[in-house]
Every structure is written in structure tokens, then in C-alpha cells.
C-alpha positions in Angstrom: 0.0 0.0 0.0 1.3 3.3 -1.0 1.9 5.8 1.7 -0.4 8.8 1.7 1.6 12.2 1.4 1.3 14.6 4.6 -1.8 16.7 3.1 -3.6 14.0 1.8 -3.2 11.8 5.6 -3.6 14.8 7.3 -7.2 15.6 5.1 -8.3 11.7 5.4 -8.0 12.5 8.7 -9.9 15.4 9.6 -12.5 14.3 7.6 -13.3 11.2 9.1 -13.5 13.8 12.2 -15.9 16.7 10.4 -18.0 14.3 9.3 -20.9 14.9 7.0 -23.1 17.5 6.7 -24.2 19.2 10.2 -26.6 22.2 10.4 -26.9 22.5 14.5 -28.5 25.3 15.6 -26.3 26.3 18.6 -23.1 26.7 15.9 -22.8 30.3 15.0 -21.2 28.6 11.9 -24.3 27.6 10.4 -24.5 25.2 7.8 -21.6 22.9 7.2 -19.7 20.3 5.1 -16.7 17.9 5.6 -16.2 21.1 8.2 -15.9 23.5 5.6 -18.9 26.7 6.7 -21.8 28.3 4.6 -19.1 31.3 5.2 -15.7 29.8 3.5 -17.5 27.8 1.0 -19.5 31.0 0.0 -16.4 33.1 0.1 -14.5 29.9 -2.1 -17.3 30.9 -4.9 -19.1 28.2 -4.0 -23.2 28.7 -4.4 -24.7 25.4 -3.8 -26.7 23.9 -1.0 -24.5 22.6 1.5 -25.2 19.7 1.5 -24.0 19.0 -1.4 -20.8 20.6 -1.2 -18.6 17.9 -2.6 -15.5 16.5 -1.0 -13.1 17.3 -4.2 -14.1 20.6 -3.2 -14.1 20.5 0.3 -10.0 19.3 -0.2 -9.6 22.1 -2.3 -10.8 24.6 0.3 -8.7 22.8 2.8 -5.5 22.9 0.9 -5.8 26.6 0.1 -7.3 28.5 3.0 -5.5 25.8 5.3 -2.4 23.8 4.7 -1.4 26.0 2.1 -1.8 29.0 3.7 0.2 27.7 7.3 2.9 26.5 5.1 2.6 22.8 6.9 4.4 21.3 3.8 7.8 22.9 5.9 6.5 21.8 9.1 5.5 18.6 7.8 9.2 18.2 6.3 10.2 18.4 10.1 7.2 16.4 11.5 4.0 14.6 9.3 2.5 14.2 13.2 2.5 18.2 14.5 2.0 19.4 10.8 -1.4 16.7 11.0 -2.7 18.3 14.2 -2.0 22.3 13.0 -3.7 21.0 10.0 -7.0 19.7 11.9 -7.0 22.6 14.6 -6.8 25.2 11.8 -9.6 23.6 10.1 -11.6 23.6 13.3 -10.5 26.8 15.3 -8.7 28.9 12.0 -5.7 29.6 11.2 -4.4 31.8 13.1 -5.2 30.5 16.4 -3.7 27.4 15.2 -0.1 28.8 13.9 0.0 31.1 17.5 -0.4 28.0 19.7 2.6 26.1 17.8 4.6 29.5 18.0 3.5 30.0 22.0 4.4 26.3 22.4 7.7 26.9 20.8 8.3 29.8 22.8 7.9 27.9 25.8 10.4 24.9 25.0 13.2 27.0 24.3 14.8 27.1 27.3 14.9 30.9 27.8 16.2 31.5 24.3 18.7 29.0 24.4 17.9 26.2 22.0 16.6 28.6 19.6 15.7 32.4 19.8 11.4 33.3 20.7 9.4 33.7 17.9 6.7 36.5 17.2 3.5 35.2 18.2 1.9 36.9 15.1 -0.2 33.5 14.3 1.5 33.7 10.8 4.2 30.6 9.9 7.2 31.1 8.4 10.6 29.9 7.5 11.2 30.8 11.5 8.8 28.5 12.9 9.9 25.5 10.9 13.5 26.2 11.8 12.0 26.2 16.2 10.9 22.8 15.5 13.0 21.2 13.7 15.6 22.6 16.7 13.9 21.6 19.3 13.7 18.3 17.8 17.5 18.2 17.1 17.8 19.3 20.7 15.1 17.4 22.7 14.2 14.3 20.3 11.1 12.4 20.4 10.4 13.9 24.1 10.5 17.6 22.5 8.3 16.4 19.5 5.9 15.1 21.7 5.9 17.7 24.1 5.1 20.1 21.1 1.8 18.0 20.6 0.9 17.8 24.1 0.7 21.1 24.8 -0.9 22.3 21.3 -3.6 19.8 22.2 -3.7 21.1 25.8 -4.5 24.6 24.5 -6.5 23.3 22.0 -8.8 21.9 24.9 -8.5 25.2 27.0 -9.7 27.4 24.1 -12.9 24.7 23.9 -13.4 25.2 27.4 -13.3 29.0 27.4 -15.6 29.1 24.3 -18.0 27.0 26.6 -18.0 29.8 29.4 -18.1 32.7 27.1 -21.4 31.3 25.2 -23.3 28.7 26.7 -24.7 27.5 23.6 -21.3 26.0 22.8 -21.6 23.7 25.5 -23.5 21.7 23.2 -20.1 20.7 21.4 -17.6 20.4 24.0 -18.3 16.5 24.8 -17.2 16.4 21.0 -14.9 18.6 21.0 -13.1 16.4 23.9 -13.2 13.3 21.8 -10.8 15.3 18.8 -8.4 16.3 21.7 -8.4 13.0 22.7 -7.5 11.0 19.4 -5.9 13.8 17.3 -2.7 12.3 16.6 -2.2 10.7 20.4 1.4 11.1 20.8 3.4 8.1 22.6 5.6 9.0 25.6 9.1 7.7 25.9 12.6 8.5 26.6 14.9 9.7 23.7 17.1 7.2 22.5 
């Protein structure tokens, strides 16, 4: 079996998480497909019915507005498993908030500036924060790659939680929400060899 390039693993995989089509009334998204809102897809050109928004095009959208537009083909040159889980959290939380949790992270597991100098947290990926992690995983191994998705997955949960007290409504998702925390790229713990 052929191995699946870093985009196209990381796309299987957050669309077995998005699902189908969902149209819940407590998400201020509205309408959606394969996680893709009315909002993007409308913006993408697309006119319609939701519904029927098809998957060649919901790829499209995500390799663009998403993947593409992190620059996770770097990061995924450094590591398939944390370029995977920017992937998914951009798709679900945007961009931005995705990119400024992996440059806070960073910025936290540098040692004071000593493995690698702090990055702007400006949410925008670069050249910079491809060259963090790929230090701290020449400096800290498998125990500073998983560290890296540990905590973006712990802030990841934090920003579900706080989304849950600023609008009650979302509480409807957070059980959810828990469960692609939970099995988004699980990393395993071990010592560095």
C-alpha cells in the first residue's frame, strides 16, 4: 500500500473527524460540510446547497485556506505528526489560532532562548517556525516532538473550554470537541534514544 503524502493523511483524517453534513442550531457557523462553513465555501465561490458541497471541493478549500496558507508542507518536512494536528486545529478553530499556539508552544520549550531564539507570536508561519521545530527536535528528540503536541492539544482543549464559558450555547459541542483532543494524533511518551 502506498503511503499517503502529509496533506492527503492529514485531510483523510480530519474528515473522518468533520463528518458529513451538520446544520446544529447552537453553531454560529451555520451550515456545514466535511467542516468547511456556509461562510468559507460561500467566500471559495461556492453557491450550492451545503449539503451537497462535494468533497473534491471540500479538499480544495482545505489545501488553500488551510495547509497551504500555514505552510505545513515545511513543518510537515520536520514532523507529518504536529504538521497533522495544525492541519485539523486550523480547520476547526482557524488559522491563526492554530499557527499562535505552535509559535507559544515553541516559545515555551526553548529554554529561555537557548535552544533557539522566541518567535513572534503573530499566528503567521514562516521559514522561522519551521526552523524552532526542527531545533527543538534536534535538541530534545522524540520527548520535545511530543511535548510540542501535548501542549498544542492542551490549549486546543483550554480554548474549547473557554468558548464554553463565554457562550453557553457551545456547550452543546464540547463533549465532542473532547473526543478530537483526545484522538488527534495521540502522541506516545518515551525516553529519547
Amino acid at each position: 500500500m502506498a503511503t499517503l503524502l502529509p496533506f492527503e493523511e492529514s485531510a483523510a483524517h480530519t474528515l473522518g473527524i468533520e463528518g458529513g453534513y451538520s446544520d446544529h442550531p447552537s453553531d454560529r457557523g451555520g451550515a456545514t460540510q466535511w467542516g468547511i462553513t456556509e461562510a468559507v465555501a460561500r467566500a471559495d465561490g461556492y453557491t450550492g446547497a451545503m449539503a451537497d458541497l462535494p468533497k473534491a471541493r471540500a479538499l480544495s478549500i482545505y489545501r488553500r485556506l488551510y495547509w497551504d496558507r500555514i505552510g505545513l508542507d515545511w513543518i510537515a518536512a520536520v514532523d507529518r505528526d504536529t504538521a497533522a494536528e495544525l492541519f485539523d486545529t486550523a480547520v476547526n478553530m482557524g488559522v491563526g489560532v492554530a499557527v499562535t499556539f505552535l509559535q507559544r508552544v515553541l516559545n515555551a520549550l526553548n529554554r529561555q532562548g537557548r535552544d533557539y531564539p522566541d518567535l513572534k507570536v503573530d499566528g503567521s508561519a514562516g521559514p522561522a517556525t519551521a526552523a524552532a521545530l526542527r531545533a527543538l527536535i534536534a535538541r530534545r528528540g522524540i520527548v520535545g516532538r511530543n511535548a510540542v503536541l501535548i501542549y498544542l492539544n492542551a490549549l486546543q482543549g483550554a480554548r474549547y473550554i473557554e468558548l464554553a464559558e463565554l457562550r453557553a450555547a457551545n456547550e452543546d459541542f464540547v463533549l465532542g470537541w473532547a473526543q478530537r483532543v483526545a484522538f488527534t494524533f495521540p502522541p506516545t511518551i518515551r525516553k529519547a534514544a
